[in-house]
C-alpha positions as CSV (number, residue, x, y, z in Angstrom):
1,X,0.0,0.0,0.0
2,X,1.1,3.3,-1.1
3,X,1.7,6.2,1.6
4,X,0.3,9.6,1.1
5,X,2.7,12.5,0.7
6,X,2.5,13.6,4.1
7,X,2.1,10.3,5.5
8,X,5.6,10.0,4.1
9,X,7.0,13.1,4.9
10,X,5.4,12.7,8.4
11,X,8.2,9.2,8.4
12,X,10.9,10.8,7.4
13,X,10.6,13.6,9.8
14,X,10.2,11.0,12.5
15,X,13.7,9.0,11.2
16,X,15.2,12.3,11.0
17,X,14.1,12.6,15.1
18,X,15.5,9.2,15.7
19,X,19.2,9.8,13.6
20,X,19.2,13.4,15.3
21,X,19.1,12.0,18.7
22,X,21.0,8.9,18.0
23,X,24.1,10.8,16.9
24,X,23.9,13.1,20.2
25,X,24.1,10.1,22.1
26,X,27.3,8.9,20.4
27,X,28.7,12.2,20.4
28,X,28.3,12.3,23.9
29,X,30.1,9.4,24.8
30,X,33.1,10.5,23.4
31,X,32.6,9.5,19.6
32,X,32.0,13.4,18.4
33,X,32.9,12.9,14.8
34,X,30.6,9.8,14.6
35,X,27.6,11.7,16.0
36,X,28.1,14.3,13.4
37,X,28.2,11.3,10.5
38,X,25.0,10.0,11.9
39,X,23.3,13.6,12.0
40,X,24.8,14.2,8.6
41,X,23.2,10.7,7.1
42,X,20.1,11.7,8.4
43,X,19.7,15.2,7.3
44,X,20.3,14.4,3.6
45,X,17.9,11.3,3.5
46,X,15.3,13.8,4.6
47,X,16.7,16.1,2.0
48,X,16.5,13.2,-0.6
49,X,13.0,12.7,0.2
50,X,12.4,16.4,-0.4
51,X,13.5,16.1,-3.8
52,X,17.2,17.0,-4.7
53,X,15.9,20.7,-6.5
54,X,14.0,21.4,-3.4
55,X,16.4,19.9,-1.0
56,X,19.2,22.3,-2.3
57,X,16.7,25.1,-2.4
58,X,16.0,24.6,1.5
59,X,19.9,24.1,2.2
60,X,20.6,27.9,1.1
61,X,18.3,28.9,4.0
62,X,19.8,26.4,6.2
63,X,23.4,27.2,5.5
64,X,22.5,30.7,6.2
65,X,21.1,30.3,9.3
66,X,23.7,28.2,10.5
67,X,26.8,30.3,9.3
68,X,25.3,33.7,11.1
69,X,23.6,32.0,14.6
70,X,25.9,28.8,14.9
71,X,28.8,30.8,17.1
72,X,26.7,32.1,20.0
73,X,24.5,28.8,19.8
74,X,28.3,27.2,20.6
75,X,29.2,29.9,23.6
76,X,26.0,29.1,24.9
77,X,26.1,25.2,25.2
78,X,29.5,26.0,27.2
79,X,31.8,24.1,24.9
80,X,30.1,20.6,25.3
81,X,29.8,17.6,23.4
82,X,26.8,19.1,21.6
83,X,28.5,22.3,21.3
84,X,31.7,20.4,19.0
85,X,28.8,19.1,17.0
86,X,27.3,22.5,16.3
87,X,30.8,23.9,15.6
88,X,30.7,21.2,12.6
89,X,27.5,21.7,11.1
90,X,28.7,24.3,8.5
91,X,30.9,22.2,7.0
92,X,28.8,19.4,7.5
93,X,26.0,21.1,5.1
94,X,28.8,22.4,2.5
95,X,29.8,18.6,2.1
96,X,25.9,17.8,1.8
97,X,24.7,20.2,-0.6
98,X,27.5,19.4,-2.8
99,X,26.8,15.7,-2.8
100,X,22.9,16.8,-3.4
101,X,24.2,19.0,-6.1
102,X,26.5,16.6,-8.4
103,X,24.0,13.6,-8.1
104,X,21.2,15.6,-9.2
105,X,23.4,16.6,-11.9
106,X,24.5,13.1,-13.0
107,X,20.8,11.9,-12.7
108,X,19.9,14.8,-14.9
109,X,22.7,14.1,-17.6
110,X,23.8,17.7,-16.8
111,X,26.9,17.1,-16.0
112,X,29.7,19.6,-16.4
113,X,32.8,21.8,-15.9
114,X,31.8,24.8,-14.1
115,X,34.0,28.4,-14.2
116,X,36.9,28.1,-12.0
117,X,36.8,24.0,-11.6
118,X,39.5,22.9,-13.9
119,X,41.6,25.9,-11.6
120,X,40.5,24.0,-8.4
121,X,41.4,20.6,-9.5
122,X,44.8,22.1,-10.1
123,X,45.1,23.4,-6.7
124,X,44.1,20.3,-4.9
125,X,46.8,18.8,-7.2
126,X,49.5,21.4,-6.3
127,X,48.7,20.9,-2.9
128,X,48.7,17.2,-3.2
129,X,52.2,16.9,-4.9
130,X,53.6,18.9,-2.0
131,X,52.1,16.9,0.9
132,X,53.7,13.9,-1.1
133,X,57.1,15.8,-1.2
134,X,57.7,16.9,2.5
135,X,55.6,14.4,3.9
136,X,53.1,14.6,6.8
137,X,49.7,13.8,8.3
138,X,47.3,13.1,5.3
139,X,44.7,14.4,8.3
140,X,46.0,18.0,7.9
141,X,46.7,18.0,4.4
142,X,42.9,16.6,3.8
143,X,41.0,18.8,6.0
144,X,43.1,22.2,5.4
145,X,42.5,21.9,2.0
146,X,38.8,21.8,2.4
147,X,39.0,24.5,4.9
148,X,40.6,27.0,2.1
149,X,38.5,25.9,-0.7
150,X,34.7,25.1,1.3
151,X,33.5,28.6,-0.5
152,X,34.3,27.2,-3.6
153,X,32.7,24.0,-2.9
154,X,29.4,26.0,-2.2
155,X,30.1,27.6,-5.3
156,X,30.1,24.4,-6.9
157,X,26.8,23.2,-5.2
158,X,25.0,26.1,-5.7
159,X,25.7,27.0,-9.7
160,X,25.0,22.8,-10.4
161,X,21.5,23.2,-9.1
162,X,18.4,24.8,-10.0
163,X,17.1,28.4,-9.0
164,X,14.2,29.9,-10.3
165,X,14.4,33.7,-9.9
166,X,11.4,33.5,-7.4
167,X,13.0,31.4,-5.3
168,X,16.3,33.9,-6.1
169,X,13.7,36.9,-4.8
170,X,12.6,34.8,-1.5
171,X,16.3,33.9,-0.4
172,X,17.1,37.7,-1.0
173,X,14.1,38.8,1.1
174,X,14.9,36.2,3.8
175,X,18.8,37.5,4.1
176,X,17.8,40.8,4.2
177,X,15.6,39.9,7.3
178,X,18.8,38.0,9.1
179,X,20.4,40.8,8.1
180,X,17.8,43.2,10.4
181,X,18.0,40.8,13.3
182,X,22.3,40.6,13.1
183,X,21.7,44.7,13.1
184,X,18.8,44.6,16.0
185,X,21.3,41.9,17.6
186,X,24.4,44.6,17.5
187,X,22.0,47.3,19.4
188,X,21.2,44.9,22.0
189,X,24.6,43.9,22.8
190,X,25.7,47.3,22.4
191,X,23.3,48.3,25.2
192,X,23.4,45.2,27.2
193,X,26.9,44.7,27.2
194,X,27.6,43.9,30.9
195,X,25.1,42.2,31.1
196,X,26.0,39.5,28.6
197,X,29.5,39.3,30.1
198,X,27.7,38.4,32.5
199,X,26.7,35.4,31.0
200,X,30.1,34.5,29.0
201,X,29.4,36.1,25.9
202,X,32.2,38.7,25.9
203,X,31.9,41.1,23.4
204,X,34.7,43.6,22.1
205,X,33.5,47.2,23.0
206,X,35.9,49.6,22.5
207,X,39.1,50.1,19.8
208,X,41.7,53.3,20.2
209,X,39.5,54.5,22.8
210,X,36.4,54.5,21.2
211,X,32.6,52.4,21.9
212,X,31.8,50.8,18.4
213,X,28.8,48.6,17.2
214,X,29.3,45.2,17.4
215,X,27.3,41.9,18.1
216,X,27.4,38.7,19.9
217,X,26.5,36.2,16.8
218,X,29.6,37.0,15.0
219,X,33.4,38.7,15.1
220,X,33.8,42.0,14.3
221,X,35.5,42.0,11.0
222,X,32.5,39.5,9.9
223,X,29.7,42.5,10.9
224,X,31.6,45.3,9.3
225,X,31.8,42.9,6.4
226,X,27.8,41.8,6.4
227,X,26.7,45.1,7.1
228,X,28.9,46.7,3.8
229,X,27.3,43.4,2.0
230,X,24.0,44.0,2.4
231,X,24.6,48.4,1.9
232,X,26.2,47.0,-1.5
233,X,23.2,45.0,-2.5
234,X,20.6,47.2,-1.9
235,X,22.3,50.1,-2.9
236,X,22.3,48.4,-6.1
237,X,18.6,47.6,-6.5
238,X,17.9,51.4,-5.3
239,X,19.8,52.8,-8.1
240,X,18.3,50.2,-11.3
241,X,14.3,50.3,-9.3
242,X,14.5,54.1,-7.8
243,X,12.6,52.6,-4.8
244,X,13.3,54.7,-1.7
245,X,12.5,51.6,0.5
246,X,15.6,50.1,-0.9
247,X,17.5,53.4,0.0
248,X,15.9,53.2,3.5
249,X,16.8,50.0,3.7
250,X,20.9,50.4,2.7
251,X,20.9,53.7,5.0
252,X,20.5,51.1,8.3
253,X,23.3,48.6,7.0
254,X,25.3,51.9,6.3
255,X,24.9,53.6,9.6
256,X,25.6,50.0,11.0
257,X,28.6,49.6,9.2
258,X,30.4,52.5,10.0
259,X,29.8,52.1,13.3
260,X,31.2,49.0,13.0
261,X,34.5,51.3,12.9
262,X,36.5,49.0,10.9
263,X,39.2,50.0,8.0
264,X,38.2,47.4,5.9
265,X,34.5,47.8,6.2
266,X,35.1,51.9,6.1
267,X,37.0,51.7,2.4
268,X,34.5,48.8,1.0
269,X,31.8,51.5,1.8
270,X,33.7,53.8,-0.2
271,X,34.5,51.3,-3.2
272,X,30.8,50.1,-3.0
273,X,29.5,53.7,-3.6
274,X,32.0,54.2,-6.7
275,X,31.9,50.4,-8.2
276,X,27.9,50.6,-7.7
277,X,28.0,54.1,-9.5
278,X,30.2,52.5,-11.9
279,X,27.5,49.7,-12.7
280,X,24.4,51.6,-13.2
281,X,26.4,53.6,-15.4
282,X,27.4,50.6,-17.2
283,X,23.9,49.2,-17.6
284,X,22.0,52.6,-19.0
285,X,21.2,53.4,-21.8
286,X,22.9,56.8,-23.2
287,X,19.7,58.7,-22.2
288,X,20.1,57.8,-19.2
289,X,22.9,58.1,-18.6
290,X,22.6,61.9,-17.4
291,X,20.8,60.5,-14.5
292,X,23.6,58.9,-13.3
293,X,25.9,61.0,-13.6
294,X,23.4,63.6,-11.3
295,X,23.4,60.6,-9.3
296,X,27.1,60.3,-8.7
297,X,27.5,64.0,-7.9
298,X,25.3,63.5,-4.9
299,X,27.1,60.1,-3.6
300,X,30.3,62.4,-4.2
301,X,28.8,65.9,-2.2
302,X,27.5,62.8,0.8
303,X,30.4,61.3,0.7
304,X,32.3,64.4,1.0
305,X,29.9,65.5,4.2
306,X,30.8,62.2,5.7
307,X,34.5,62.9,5.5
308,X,34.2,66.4,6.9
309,X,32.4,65.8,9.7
310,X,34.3,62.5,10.7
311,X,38.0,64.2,9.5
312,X,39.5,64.0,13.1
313,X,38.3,59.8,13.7
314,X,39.5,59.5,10.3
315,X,43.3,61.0,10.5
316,X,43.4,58.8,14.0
317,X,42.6,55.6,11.8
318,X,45.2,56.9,9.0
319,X,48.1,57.3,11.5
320,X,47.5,54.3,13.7
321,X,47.6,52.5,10.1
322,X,51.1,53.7,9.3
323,X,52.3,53.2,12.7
324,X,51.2,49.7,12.5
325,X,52.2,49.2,8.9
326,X,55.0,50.9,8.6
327,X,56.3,52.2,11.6
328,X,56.1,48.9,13.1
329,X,56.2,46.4,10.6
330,X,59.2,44.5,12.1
331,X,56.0,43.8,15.1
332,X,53.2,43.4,13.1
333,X,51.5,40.2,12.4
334,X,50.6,40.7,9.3
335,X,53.3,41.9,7.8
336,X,55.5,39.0,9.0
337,X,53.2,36.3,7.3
338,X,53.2,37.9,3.7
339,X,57.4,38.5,4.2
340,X,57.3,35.0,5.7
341,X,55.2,33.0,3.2
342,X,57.9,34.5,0.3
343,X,60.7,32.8,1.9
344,X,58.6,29.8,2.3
345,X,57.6,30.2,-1.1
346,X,60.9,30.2,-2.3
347,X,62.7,27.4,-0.3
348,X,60.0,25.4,-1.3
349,X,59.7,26.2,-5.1
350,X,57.2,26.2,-7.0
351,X,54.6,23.9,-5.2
352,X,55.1,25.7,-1.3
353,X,55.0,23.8,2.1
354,X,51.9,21.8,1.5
355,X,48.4,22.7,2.8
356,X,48.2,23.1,6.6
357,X,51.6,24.2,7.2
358,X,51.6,27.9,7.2
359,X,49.3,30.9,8.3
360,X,46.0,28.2,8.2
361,X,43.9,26.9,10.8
362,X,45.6,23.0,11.1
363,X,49.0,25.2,10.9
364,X,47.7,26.3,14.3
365,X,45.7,23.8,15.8
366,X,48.6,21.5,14.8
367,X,51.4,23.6,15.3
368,X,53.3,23.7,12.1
369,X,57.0,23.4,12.6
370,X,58.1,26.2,10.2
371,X,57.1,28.8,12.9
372,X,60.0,27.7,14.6
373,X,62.2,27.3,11.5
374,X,61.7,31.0,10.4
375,X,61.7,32.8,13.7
376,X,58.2,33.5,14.4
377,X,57.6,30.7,17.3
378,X,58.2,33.8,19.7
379,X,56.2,36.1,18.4
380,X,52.7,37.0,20.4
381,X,49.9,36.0,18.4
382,X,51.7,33.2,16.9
383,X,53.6,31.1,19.6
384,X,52.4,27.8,20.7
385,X,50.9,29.2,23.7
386,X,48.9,32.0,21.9
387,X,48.6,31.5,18.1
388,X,45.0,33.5,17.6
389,X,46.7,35.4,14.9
390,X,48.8,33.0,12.6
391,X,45.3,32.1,10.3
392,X,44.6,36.0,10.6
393,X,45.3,36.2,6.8
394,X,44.3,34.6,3.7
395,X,46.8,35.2,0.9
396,X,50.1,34.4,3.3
397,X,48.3,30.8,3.4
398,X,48.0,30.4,-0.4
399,X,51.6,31.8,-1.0
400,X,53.4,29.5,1.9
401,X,51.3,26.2,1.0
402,X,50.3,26.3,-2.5
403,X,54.0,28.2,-3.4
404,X,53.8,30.6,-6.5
405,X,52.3,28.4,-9.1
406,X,48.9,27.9,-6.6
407,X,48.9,31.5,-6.1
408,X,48.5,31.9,-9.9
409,X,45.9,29.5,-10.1
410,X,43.7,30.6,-7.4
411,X,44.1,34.5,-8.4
412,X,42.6,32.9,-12.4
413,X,40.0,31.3,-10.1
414,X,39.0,34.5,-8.2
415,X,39.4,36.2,-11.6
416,X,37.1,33.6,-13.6
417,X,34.3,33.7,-10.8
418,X,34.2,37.9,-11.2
419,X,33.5,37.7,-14.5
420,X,30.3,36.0,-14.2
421,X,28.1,38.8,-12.9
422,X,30.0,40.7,-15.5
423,X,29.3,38.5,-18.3
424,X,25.6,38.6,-17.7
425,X,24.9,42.5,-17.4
426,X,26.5,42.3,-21.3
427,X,23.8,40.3,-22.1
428,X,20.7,41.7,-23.7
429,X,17.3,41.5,-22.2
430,X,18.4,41.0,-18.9
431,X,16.0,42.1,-16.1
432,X,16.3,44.7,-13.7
433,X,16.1,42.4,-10.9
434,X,19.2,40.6,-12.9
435,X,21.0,43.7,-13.2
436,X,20.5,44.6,-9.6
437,X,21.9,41.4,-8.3
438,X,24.6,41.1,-10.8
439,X,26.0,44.7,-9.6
440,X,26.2,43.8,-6.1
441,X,27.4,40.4,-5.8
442,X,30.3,41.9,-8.6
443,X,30.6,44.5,-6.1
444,X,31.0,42.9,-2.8
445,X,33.0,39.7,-4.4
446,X,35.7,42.5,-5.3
447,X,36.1,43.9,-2.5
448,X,35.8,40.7,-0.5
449,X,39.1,40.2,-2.3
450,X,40.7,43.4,-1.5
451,X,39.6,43.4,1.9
452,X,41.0,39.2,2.2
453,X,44.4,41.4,1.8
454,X,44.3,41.9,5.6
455,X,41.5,39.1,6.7
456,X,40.3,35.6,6.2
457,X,37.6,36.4,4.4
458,X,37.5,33.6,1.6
459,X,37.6,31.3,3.6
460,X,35.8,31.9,7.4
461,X,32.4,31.8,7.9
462,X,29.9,33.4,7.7
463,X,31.2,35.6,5.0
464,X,33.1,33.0,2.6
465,X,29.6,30.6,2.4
466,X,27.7,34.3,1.7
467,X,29.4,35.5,-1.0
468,X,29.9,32.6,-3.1
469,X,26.8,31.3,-2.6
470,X,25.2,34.7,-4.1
471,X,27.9,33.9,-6.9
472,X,26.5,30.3,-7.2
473,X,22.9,31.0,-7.3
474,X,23.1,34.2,-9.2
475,X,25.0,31.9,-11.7
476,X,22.1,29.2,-12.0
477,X,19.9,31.9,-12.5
478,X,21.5,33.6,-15.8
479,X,22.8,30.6,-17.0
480,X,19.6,29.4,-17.6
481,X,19.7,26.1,-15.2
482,X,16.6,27.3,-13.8
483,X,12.8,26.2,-15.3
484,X,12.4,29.9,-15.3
485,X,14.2,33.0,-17.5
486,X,16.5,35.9,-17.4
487,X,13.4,38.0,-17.5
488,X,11.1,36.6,-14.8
């Protein structure tokens, strides 16, 4: 006898109870990584039953969700057994969605090479000749490579699967929400600081002297960042719609990011206001051209205002900047793991020092023994008894494990995945919620890339699963993988 649909959905939610609570029993007697397994197997046989289209679909609001709340979720639990299995839930949903992703694909006799793959398979070759070279644990060469490339693999699942531009609308609408609560979240903490201390969840309050806006579900860096994200996007659809709501809507993240008081965020704001002026610009027609250019002279005269008024913060951050980059470069973090990673880069030509070896997180969970052999064992922030800062970076890692030739190929990666949203706004026909999108994810994926200079950003969560999953789905989309059009 046949079941009914939600006779059978009713099941599978009832299995799913059963593997969720059979896992956390394992995990809690010690066998954390099994538990996860279990949870894992159960979550995509539900998903399965969904349907591998819909099952994706609801993983982009899951991954979401995840990404932004899981960190507090872990503070709270105290560090427990169940805490460790919420701290591996990201990944655990990267590896799922991608599996989803290429079986639906191969069921579908869809399968293909997607922008940028043939340059991953060469890095996970790279890194793969140098782990057999100098020789260590396949455990660290394994997971740290999935650790630097896990925003490509969401890129992967992602631009394999289908989108419909509705579904593209409801996903933007539902991360613009988040996006409120994270900003609601920041005012609460702001206000309720002690009291959260309080309760373990210290939060960061002040930097040269001054109170800044910050929240309890997420570092710093990774609000400034999300805040400029979201100001980028719907600065975008503002300018192609002329919908004040949308202006309304970028003023919060905008206020929220400068509050934020961080460099990084502070010149993306800048960048986004010139490279979105840029892009409507680029998608007008002549006529309207004029319009824009009216436009731009009032970001310019606002943007000037801004300056004035915040001149004295402003020459604070720029000589606390070349104090720390200049002045004291022969102290600062930073600057040792670029000069470091070229001598690393060199003794270890062409190929480098093999993933999880330098300025990545297995480097410092696993203490890599190159601190030591290039001086930097006694430095604070990347000793063996505080190494908080030695995966403070991204492109140190590439150049000291991957060596020169990976640096190449990732840079054509990053360079083949930004000219996606450029190739479609080329196209003819394509909609204004197209254009809209297209602008800002071209937007924010550059200057996630500038800003990655001095941050993790392409690979640490939330921000690395963000961005390339707008890239993924906003690639479905145009490409036509969707039942819908361009012009939807």
């Amino acid at each position: 006898m046949s079941l009914s649909k939600t006779n059978s959905t009713i099941i599978a939610l009832a299995l799913t109870g059963v593997f969720v609570i059979t896992g956390y029993l394992i995990g809690t007697r010690g066998y954390q990584n099994v538990g996860v397994l279990v949870i894992g197997f159960c979550g995509i046989l539900t998903l399965w039953h969904l349907g591998l289209d819909k099952a994706t679909y609801l993983g982009v609001f899951a991954l979401l969700f995840v990404s932004i709340f899981q960190t507090v979720f872990e503070v709270l639990l105290g560090g427990g057994q169940l805490s460790g299995l919420i701290s591996n839930l990201d990944e655990l949903l990267v590896v799922g969605l991608l599996a989803l992703a290429k079986l639906n694909a191969v069921l579908n006799n869809r399968l293909r090479l997607l922008p940028g793959e043939i340059a991953f398979y060469i890095i996970c070759f790279v890194g793969g000749l140098s782990w057999i070279v100098v020789g260590y644990d396949v455990s660290v060469f394994v997971f740290q490579t999935f650790l630097t490339m896990k925003g490509y693999l969401v890129f992967l699942a992602f631009a394999d699967s289908n989108f419909t531009v509705a579904q593209l609308k409801k996903i933007g609408q539902t991360a613009v929400t988040v996006g409120l609560v994270v900003v609601a979240s920041a005012i609460i903490t702001t206000i309720f600081r002690a009291q959260l201390g309080s309760l373990g969840l210290e939060v960061q309050s002040e930097r040269w002297g001054i109170s800044f806006l910050a929240t309890i579900l997420m570092g710093p860096d990774s609000f400034g960042w999300l805040m400029g994200f979201f100001f980028t996007m719907l600065l975008s659809f503002f300018v192609i719609y002329k919908d004040r709501k949308f202006l309304g809507l970028a003023t919060i993240f905008f206020v929220a990011a400068t509050l934020a008081l961080r460099r990084r965020t502070l010149i993306t704001l800048v960048l986004a206001l010139i490279g979105v002026t840029a892009g409507w610009y680029y998608v007008s027609t002549r006529t309207q051209r004029r319009q824009v250019l009216i436009g731009a002279t009032l970001f310019i005269l606002v943007g000037t205002l801004i300056t004035i008024l915040s001149l004295p913060l402003l020459s604070d951050l720029v000589a606390f900047t070349i104090e720390e980059y200049w002045l004291r470069s022969d102290r600062n973090t930073r600057v040792l793991l670029y000069s470091t990673s070229v001598q690393i880069a060199n003794d270890f030509f062409p190929f480098g020092a093999g993933p999880g070896r330098f300025a990545s997180w297995m480097s410092r969970t696993n203490y890599s023994p190159l601190y030591y052999d290039y001086g930097l064992s006694t430095i604070p922030g990347l000793s063996p008894v505080r190494s908080i800062l030695i995966n403070d970076t991204f492109f140190p890692m590439i150049i000291g494990e991957y060596g020169y030739f990976g640096l190449l190929t990732f840079c054509g990666l990053l360079f083949q995945l930004a000219r996606l949203p450029l190739d479609t706004l080329k196209q003819e026909n394509v909609s204004k919620f197209m254009q809209a999108i297209g602008i800002g994810v071209l937007i924010t994926f550059v200057n996630t890339i500038i800003a990655s200079l001095a941050a993790p950003f392409l690979n640490a969560p939330p921000v690395t699963y963000i961005i390339f999953g707008a890239l993924g789905i906003f690639y479905a989309v145009s490409r036509g993988n969707s039942k819908s059009t361009m012009t939807s």
